[in-house]
N, C-alpha and C positions, 0 to 999 in steps of 0.2 A: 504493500500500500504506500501510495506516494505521500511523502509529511511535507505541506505544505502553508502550514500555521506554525506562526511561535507566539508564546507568551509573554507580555510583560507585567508588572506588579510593580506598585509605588507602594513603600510603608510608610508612609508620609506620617507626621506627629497626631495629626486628629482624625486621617481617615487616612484607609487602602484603597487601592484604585488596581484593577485590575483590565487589561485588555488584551483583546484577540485580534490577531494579524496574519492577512496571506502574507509570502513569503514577499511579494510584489510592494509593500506598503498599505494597502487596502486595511483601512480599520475593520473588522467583522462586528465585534461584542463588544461591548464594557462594562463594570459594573464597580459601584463605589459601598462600601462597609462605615462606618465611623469607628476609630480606635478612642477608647475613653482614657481620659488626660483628668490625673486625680489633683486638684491645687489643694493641698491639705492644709497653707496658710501661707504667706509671701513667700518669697524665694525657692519655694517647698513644693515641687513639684514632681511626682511618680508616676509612674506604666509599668504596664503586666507585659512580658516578651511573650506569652502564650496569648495575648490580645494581637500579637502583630500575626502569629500563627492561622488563628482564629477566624483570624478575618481575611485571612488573602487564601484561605481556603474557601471561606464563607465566598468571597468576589469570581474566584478561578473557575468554581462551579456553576454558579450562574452564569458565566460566558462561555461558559459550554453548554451546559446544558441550554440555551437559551440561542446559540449559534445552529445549533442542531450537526456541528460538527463531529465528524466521529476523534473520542480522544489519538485514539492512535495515528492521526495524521497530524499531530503537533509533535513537529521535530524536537523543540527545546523551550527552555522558559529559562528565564533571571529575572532577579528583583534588584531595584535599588530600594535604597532608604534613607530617613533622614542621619545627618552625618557628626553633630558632634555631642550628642547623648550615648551613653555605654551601656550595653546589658552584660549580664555575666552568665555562667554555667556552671554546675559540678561534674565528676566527673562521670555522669553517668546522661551527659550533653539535656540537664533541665534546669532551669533559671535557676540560679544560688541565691539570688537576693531579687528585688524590684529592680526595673530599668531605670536607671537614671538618668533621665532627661536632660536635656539641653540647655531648658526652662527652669531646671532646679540651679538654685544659686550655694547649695550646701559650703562646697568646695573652693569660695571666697579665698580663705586663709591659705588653702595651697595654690592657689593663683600667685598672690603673695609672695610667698614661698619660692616656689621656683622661678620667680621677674625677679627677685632678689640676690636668690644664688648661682640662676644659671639665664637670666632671659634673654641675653645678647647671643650665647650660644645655639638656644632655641630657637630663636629666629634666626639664626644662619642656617641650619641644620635642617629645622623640619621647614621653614617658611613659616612659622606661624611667631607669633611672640605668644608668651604665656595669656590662657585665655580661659572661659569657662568650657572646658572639651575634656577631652579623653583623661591627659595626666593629673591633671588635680581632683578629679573623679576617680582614680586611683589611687592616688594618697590619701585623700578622703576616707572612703573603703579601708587601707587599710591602716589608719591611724583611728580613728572614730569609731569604727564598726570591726573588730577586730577579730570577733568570734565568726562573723556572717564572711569575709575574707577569708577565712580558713575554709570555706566550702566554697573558694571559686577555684575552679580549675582553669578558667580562660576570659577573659575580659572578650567582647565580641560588639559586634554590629547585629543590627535588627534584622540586615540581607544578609549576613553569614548565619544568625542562629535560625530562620526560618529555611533556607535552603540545605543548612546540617541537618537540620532536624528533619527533611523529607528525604535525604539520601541517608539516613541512617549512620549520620559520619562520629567518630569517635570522641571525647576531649582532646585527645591528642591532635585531631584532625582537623579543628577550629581552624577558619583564616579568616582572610580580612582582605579586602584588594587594597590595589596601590591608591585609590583615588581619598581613600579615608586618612591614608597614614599623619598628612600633614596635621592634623586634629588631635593626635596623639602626644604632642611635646615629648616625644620619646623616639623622634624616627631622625633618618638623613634620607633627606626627603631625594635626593638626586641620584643615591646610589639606591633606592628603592627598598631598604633595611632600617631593621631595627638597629638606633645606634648603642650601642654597648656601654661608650662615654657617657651617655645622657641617663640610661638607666643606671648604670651603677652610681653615680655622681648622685641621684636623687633617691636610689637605694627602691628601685621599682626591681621587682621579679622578672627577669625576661620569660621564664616559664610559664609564665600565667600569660603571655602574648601571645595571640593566634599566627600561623604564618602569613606571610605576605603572597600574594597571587595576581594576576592579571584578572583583569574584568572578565575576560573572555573562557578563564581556565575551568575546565569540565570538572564540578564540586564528584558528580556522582548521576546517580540515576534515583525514578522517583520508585520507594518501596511500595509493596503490595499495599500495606498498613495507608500510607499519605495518597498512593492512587484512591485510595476508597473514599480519603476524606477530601480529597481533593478535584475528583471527579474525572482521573487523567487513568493514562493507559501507564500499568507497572514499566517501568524500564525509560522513560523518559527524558530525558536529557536535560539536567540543572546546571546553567552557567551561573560562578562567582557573581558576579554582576558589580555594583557600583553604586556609588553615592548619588543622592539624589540631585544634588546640583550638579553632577558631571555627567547624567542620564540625561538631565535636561538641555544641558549643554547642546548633549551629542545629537538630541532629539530635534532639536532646532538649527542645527546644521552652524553647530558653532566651531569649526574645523579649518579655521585657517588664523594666522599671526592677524592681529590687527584687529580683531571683531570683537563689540561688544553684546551684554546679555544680561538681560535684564529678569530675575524672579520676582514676579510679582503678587509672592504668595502669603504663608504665615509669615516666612519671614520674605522682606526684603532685600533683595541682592544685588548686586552691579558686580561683573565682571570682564575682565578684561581677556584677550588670548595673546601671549606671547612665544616664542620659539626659544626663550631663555628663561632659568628661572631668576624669581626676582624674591628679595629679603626686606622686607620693611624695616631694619632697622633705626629708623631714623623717628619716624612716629608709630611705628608696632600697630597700625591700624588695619593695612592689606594684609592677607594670607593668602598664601600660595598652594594652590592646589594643581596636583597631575590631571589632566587632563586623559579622557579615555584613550585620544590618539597618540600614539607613542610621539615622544619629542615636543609636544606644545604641554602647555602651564597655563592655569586659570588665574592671575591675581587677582582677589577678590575682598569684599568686605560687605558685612551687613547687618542690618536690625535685625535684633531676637524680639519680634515680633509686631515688624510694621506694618504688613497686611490685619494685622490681629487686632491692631489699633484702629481699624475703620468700625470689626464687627463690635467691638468692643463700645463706643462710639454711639453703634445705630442702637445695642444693647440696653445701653444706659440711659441717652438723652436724646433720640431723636424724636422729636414731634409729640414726647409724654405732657409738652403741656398744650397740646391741641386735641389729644386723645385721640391721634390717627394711629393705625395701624403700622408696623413694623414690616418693612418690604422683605419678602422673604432673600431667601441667601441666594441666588440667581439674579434676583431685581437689586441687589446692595449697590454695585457699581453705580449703575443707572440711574437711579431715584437721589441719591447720596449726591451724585454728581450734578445732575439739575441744580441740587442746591448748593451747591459749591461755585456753582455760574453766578449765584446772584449775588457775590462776593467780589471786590476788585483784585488783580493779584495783587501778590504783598499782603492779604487780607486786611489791608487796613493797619498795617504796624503788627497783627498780632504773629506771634511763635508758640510753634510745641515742642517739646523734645518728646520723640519716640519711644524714647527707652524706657518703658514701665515698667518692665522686668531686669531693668541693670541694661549697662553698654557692654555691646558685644567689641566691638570695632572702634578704637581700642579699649584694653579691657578695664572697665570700669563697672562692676559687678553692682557694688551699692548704689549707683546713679537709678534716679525716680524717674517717671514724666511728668511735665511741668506746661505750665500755661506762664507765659510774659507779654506781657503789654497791652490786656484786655481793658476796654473803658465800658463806660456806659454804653455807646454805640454800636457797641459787637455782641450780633444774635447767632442764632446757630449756622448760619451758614458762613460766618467767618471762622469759628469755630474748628468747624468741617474744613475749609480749603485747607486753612494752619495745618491740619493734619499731612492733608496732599503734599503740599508745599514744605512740611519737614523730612519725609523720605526724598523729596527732591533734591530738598538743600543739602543732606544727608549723602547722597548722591554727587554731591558736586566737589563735597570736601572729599571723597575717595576719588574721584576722577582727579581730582587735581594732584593726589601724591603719585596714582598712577600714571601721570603725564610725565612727573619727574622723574622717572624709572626709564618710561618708554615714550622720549619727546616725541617721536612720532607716529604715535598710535591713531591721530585722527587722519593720516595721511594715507592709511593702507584702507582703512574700514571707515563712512562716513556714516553709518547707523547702527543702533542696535537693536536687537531681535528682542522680543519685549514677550515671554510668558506667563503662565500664571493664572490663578483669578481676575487678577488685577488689569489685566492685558485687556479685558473688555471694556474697562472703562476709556471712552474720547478722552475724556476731561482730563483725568489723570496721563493719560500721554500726552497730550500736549504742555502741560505743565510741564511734565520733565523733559520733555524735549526744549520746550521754552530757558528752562533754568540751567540744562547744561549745554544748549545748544549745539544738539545731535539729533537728527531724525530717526521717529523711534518708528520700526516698524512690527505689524502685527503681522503673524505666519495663518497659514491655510488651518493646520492642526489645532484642535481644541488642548489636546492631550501630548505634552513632547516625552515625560519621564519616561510612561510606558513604551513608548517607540523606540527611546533610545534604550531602555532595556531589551526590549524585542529584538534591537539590531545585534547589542551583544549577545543574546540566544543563537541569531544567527549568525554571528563568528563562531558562537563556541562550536556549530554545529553543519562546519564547513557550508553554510548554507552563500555566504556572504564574503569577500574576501577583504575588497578596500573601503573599510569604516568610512572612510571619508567620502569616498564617492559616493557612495549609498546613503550618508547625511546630509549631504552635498545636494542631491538628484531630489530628496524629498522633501525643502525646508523653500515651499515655496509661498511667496509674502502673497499676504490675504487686503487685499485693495492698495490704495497710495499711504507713504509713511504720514504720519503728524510730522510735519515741517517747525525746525523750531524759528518763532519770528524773529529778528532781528531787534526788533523796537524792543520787545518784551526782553529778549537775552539780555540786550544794556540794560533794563531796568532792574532784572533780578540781580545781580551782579551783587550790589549793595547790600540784599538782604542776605543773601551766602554769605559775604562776608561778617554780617554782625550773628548771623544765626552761629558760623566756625566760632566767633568768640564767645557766643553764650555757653558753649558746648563746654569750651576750655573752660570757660568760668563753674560751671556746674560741677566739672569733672573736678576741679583742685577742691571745692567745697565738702565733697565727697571723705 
């Protein structure tokens, strides 16, 4: 029988998303789960790893069953997932402890910690400067929690412990691909290894690290047990796969030096593509991320939780004193954005700062979000835009250190590919096109994570050979870009700059 479907699987932080693909590109299926996100009280955020299970089983079977495909012509499947929360294992491959999220701020003090003792080295090595990720969710675990550490046998990702656990893979057998390592403060991010210096210097167990692997590397096949729960043919083909942002990357054909990419989802992203890697050490704000395609680098940076900030937003105050309805989560963009029109840009002097769960980019863990310069005059739709208009400005202070790295990155690539929920919004493209003066454009696909997982299904499973021509061939732009104005680009200018120093200001207060 000819296999001429693959699978992809987003474990995203609040939902899985599951899709079915001819080998051709052709969406067939999809189907989305919600993964529950426990806030037990600020900074204090937890998930269940058998919730990521759970639900991308719950998703896989409904696009099958619901494609009316037969399993056994799906050559292969891979998942990405979200990239710098940790889950763990014992040694018998089932959670040791709760997943520790991205969004939990436990692990403050070993940020701390290791920007003190070693964080110039960190950022040479992995491309990352100490941050809330992997290594101080480590130290964490095992300074704090020290009896629950003694039952992990491997520290892991949400796309290696869901993919081990359907091939039946051992503790010994945990891995991780290259595209998470930079997350880790524990890697040398250019030799694609775990570095030795940085773990012993911080006194981390390299034994409890899974191995390193390519996206594309064949984890195993799926057992009788995971075909039943999963709704697939025993013997199936599970690629490693990759981080969520380098899934979406790949899904939107972001495959050459010079391009930028925009997630426009829980969190916030701007990234850039270079053919070198690059170090922030100068302001610790950009990290460096590998890239699915061998040889290019994603430097990047972003809000932990700027898309989160709009639902947050409509959650709380929109329209409660008019006692309208709440636009459902499809209509947010839209409805949200109307009312953002009827705002000047600039909203009238007012600022937000995004960061309600701490700065990710650089890492400033205790920072709050903030309102400044609100008067009488400002109703909810100045409000609203401040919101727009802070991932933009947010946005403008990362492009400009990635300018300094790569002067000429607007020379190669004049727009960026813009995904995400957020990608539907006019309003909000234009804004950001306006504030960093780049034309943003919107792609054909609703969906790029799962695609660009699918694609590395079909590497791992000789379906496909050159990643890039096949992200390349399928990442085609959906009408004309948001053009950014030129009137407007001189006017924001001013506000980027006092908003970069509110930032500073907050962050030394901190």
């Amino acid at each position: 029988m000819k296999r001429q479907y693959l699978l992809g699987i987003d474990l995203g932080t609040s939902a899985t998303k599951a899709a079915l693909y001819r080998t051709d590109g052709t969406l067939v299926a999809e189907a989305t789960a919600e993964v529950p996100i426990n806030y037990l009280r600020p900074g204090v955020v937890e998930q269940d790893s058998d919730d990521f299970y759970r639900t991308a089983a719950q998703t896989v079977r409904c696009c099958v069953t619901e494609s009316g495909v037969d399993p056994r012509q799906i050559a292969a499947l891979a998942f990405d997932s979200q990239m710098a929360g940790v889950g763990t294992i014992d040694e018998n491959f089932n959670p040791a402890t709760h997943f520790d999220s991205w969004l939990d701020m436990r692990c403050e003090p070993y940020i701390k910690q290791m920007d003190a003792q070693l964080g110039g080295m960190i950022t040479r090595l992995s491309g990352c400067a100490p941050t809330c990720d992997h290594g101080p969710k480590i130290l964490w675990w095992q300074h704090e929690q020290p009896e629950a550490y003694e039952r992990i046998a491997r520290f892991l990702m949400p796309a290696g412990y869901v993919a081990g656990k359907m091939v039946g893979l051992s503790a010994g057998e945990a891995f991780i691909d290259h595209t998470f390592i930079h997350f880790s403060g524990l890697s040398d991010a250019r030799s694609g290894t775990w570095s030795e210096l940085l773990c012993n210097s911080l006194g981390v167990d390299m034994g409890r690290l899974p191995r390193i692997v390519e996206p594309w590397h064949v984890a195993g096949e799926v057992t009788p047990a995971a075909a039943a729960e999963f709704g697939l043919a025993p013997g199936t083909l599970v690629a490693a796969g990759c981080g969520d942002t380098a899934a979406g990357a790949l899904g939107a054909g972001i495959v050459q030096a010079g391009m930028l990419f925009d997630t426009a989802g829980t969190a916030s992203v701007l990234a850039g593509t270079t053919d070198r890697f690059v170090a922030d050490e100068s302001h610790r704000a950009l990290l460096t991320m590998r890239s699915v395609i061998p040889g290019l680098w994603h430097p990047l940076a972003y809000i932990g939780g700027g898309g989160q900030a709009l639902r947050w937003y409509r959650d709380t105050f929109y329209n409660t004193s008019r006692g309208e309805p709440l636009p459902a989560e499809g209509d947010l963009y839209e409805a949200l954005g109307e009312l953002a029109l009827s705002a000047p840009p600039g909203a009238d002097g007012l600022f937000f700062s995004p960061h309600l769960g701490g700065r990710i980019c650089p890492s400033t863990p205790s920072m709050r979000g903030a309102w400044v310069g609100f008067s009488w005059s400002h109703g909810q739709a100045h409000f609203y835009r401040a919101i727009l208009e802070s991932v933009a400005y947010e946005y403008a202070y990362y492009l400009r250190i990635l300018h300094e790295y790569v002067p000429d990155l607007s020379a190669k690539q004049a727009r960026a590919h813009v995904i995400g929920g957020g990608a539907r919004s006019d309003v909000w493209n234009q804004i950001k096109a306006d504030v960093l003066g780049v034309p943003y454009q919107r792609l054909q696909r609703a969906e790029f994570g799962t695609w660009g997982s699918a694609m590395i299904a079909g590497k791992a499973a000789g379906i496909y050979d050159d990643l890039t021509a096949v992200a390349a061939e399928h990442a085609r732009p959906a009408g004309e870009p948001f053009w950014p104005r030129a009137e407007l680009h001189a006017a924001y200018k001013p506000f980027v700059d006092r908003y970069i120093a509110w930032q500073e200001t907050l962050s030394s207060q901190q």
